[in-house]
C-alpha positions in Angstrom: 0.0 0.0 0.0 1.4 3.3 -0.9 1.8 5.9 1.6 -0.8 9.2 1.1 2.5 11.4 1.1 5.1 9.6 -0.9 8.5 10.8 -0.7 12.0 10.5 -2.0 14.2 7.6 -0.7 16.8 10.1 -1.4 14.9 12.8 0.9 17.5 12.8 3.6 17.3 14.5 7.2 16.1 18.1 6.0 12.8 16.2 4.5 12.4 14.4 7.2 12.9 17.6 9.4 10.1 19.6 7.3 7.7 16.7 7.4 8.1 16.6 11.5 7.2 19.9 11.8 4.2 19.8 9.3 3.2 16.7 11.1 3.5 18.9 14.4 1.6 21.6 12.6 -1.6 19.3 11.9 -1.5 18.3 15.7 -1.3 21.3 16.9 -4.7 21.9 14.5 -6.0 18.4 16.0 -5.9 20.0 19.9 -7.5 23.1 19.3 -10.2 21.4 17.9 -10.3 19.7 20.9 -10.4 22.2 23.3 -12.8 23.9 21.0 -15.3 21.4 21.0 -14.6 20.6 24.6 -15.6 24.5 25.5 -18.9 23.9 23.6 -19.9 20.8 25.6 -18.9 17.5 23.7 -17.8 15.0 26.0 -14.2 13.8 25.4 -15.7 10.3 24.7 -17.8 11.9 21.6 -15.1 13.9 20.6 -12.5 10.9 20.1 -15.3 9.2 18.3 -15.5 11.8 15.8 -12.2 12.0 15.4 -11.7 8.3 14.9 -14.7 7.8 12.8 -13.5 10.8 10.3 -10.1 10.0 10.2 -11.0 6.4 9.1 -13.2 8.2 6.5 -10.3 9.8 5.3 -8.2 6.7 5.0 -10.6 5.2 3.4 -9.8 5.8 -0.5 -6.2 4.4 0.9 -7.7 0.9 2.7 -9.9 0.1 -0.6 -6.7 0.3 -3.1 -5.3 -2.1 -1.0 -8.1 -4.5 -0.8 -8.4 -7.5 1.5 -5.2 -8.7 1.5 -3.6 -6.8 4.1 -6.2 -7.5 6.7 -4.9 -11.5 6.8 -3.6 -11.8 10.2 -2.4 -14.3 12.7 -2.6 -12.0 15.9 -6.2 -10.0 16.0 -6.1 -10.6 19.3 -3.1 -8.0 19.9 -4.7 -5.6 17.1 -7.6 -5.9 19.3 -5.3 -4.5 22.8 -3.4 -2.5 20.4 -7.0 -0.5 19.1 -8.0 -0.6 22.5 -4.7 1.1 23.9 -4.9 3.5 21.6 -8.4 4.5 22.1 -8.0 4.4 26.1 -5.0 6.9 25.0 -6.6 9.1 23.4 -9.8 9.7 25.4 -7.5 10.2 28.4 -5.6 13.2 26.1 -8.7 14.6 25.3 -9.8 15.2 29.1 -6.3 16.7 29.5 -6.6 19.5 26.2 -10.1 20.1 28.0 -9.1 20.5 31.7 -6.1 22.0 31.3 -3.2 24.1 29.0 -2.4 22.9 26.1 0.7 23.6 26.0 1.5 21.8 29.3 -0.9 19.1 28.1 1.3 18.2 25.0 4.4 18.3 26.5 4.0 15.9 29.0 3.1 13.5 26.1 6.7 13.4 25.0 7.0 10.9 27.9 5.5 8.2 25.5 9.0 7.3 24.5 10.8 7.3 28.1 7.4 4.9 29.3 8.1 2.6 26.3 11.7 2.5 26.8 10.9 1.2 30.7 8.1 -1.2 28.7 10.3 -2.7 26.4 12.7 -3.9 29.4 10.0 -5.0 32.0 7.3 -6.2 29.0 9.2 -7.2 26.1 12.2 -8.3 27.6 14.8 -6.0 25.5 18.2 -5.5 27.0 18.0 -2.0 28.0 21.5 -0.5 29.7 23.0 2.3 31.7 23.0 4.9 29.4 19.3 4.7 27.9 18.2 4.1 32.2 20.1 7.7 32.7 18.1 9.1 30.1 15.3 7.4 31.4 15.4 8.9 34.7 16.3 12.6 33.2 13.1 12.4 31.4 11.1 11.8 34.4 12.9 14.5 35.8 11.8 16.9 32.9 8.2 15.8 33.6 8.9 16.8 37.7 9.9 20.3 36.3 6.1 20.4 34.2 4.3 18.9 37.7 6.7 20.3 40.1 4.7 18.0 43.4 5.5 19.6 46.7 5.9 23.1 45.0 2.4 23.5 43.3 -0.8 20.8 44.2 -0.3 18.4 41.2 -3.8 19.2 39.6 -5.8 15.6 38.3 -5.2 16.6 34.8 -1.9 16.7 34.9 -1.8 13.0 36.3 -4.3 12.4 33.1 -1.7 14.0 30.7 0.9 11.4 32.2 -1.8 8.3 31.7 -2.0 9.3 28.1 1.6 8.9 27.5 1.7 5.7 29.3 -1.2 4.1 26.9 0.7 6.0 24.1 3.5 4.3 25.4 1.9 0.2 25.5 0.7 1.5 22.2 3.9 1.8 20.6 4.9 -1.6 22.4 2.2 -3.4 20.6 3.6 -2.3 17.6 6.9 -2.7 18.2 5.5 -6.7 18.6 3.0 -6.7 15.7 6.2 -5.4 13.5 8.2 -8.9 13.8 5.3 -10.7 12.1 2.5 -8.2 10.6 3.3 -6.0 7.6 2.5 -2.3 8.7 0.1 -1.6 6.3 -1.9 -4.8 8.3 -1.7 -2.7 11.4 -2.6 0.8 10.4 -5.9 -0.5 8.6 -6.4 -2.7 11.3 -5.6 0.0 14.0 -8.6 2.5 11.9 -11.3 -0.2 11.5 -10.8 -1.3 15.2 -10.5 1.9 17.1 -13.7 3.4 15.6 -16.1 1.4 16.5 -14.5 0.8 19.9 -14.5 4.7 20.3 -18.7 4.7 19.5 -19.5 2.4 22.0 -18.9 4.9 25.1 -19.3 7.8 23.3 -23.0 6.7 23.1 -23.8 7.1 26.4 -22.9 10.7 26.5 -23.7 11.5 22.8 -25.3 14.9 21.6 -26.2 15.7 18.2 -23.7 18.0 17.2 -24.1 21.4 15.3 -22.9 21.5 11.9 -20.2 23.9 12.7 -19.8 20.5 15.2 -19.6 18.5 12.7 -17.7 20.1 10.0 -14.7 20.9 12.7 -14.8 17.1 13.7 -14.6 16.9 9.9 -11.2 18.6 10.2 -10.0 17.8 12.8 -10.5 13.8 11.6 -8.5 14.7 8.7 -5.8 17.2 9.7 -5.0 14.0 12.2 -4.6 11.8 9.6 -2.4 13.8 7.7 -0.5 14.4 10.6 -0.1 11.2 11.4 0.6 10.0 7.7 3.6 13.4 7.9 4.7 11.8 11.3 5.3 7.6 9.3 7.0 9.2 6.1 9.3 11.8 8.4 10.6 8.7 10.3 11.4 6.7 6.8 12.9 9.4 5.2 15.7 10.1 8.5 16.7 8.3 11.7 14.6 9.2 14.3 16.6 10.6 16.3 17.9 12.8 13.9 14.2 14.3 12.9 12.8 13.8 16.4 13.9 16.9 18.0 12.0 18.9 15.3 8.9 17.6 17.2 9.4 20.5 19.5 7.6 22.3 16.8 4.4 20.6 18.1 4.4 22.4 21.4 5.4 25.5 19.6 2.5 25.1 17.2 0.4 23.8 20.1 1.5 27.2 22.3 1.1 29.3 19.7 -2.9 28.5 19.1 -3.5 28.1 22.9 -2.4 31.6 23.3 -4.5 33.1 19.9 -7.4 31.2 20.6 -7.3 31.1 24.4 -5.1 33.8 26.2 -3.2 30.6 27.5 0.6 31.6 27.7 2.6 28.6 28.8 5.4 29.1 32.3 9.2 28.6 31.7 8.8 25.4 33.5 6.5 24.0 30.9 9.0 24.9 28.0 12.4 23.7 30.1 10.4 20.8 30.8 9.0 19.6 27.8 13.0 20.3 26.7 14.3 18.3 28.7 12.0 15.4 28.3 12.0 15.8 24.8 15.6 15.5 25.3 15.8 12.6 26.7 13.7 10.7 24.3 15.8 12.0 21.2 18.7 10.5 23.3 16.6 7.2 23.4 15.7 7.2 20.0 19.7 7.4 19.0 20.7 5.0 21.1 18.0 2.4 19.5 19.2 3.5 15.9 22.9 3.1 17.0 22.2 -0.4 18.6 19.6 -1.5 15.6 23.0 -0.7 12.6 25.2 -2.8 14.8 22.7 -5.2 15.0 22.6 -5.7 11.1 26.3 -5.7 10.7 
């Protein structure tokens, strides 16, 4: 299956740089339409929905080239926890971009790649060593700097931000296991078709009929997520990841930006040196699993 945003195997480190930060761009779009619709009374449950249920609309086009093929699996049972990860993920984000900053929201979510360094250790049994524990432990630290306990009441959406990045976290994990057998076209179509009607099932129980400005902004934001998750696959093909993930500081700037245009939210130093640091130490990881993965193949 061909990728929505083909590019150049030649494309190098400034494509992939430029594709992170459009892919942090359509993110950044994705959580203001959250908070937006959060503001105007659509419960986080019924908010995921419509984003699920329009981004699979989008992929749609995509999923029938392919045909049924790529749904042949061995393992539904782990697409199924995978889905249902994800899902549990993103409804836990949503309550965060509704109860509190943005900006502050977001960046705790870099900790998805510190968690699923600690989950491929305890879960996975990968041999993780001193220098990726050190980095490990510094992003935890940059998340202390964000929550700073004992200095400032730790508020419960805070705690929420840092549940998202941990199902972000088993999320990746999943994948990280469906990748040694299953194709990833398999898993991305599988990962759509599941999570949507997963996603409807609660959201019933607090549904609304939206307005059509309702719907037309679940429209976008269903698509702009897509596409930024489509920019997010091709920036990691076209470079290392940790040579393009630092550029996915351009989220939170995005993110920080909107917040304070739409909101009057302006994000506190800690926030920023925080989500640094974190972000730090999860470029740091990233390296250290491209540097161990070329020795591996030589």
């Amino acid at each position: 299956m061909r990728s929505l945003f083909p590019t150049s195997p030649s494309g190098g480190v400034l494509n992939g740089a430029l594709l992170m930060i459009a892919s942090g761009a359509g993110f950044a779009y994705m959580a203001v339409c959250v908070r937006i619709l959060g503001r105007e009374g659509l419960d986080p449950f019924q908010v995921a929905f419509l984003r699920n249920a329009f981004g699979l609309l989008a992929m749609l086009p995509w999923a029938l080239r392919t045909g049924r093929g790529a749904l042949r699996t061995r393992r539904l049972g782990l697409h199924l926890l995978r889905a249902v990860v994800g899902v549990t993920a993103m409804v836990l984000l949503f309550f965060a971009m509704t109860l509190m900053p943005l900006a502050e929201a977001s960046a705790l979510t870099f900790l998805a790649p510190v968690f699923a360094t600690v989950g491929a250790a305890l879960l996975l049994g990968e041999t993780v060593r001193l220098r990726r524990w050190a980095a490990v432990a510094v992003g935890f630290g940059g998340a202390m700097l964000i929550l700073r306990p004992g200095i400032e009441t730790v508020q419960p959406a805070a705690l929420t931000a840092v549940a998202a990045a941990l199902f972000m976290a088993l999320a990746v994990l999943c994948v990280k296991s469906l990748s040694r057998t299953e194709s990833s076209n398999t898993a991305v179509l599988y990962m759509s078709l599941l999570m949507t009607p997963l996603s409807l099932l609660p959201a019933l129980l607090v549904w609304q009929w939206p307005t059509p400005g309702q719907w037309m902004l679940g429209l976008a934001m269903g698509l702009v997520a897509t596409v930024g998750q489509q920019l997010l696959v091709r920036a990691m093909a076209a470079a290392d990841a940790s040579l393009v993930m630092p550029f996915d500081f351009a989220r939170l700037v995005f993110i920080a930006l909107g917040a304070y245009l739409l909101f009057g939210e302006v994000p506190d130093l800690w926030t920023w040196a925080g989500a640094g640091v974190i972000l730090g130490s999860a470029a740091y990881i990233a390296h250290r699993e491209s540097r161990l993965h070329r020795e591996d193949r030589t």
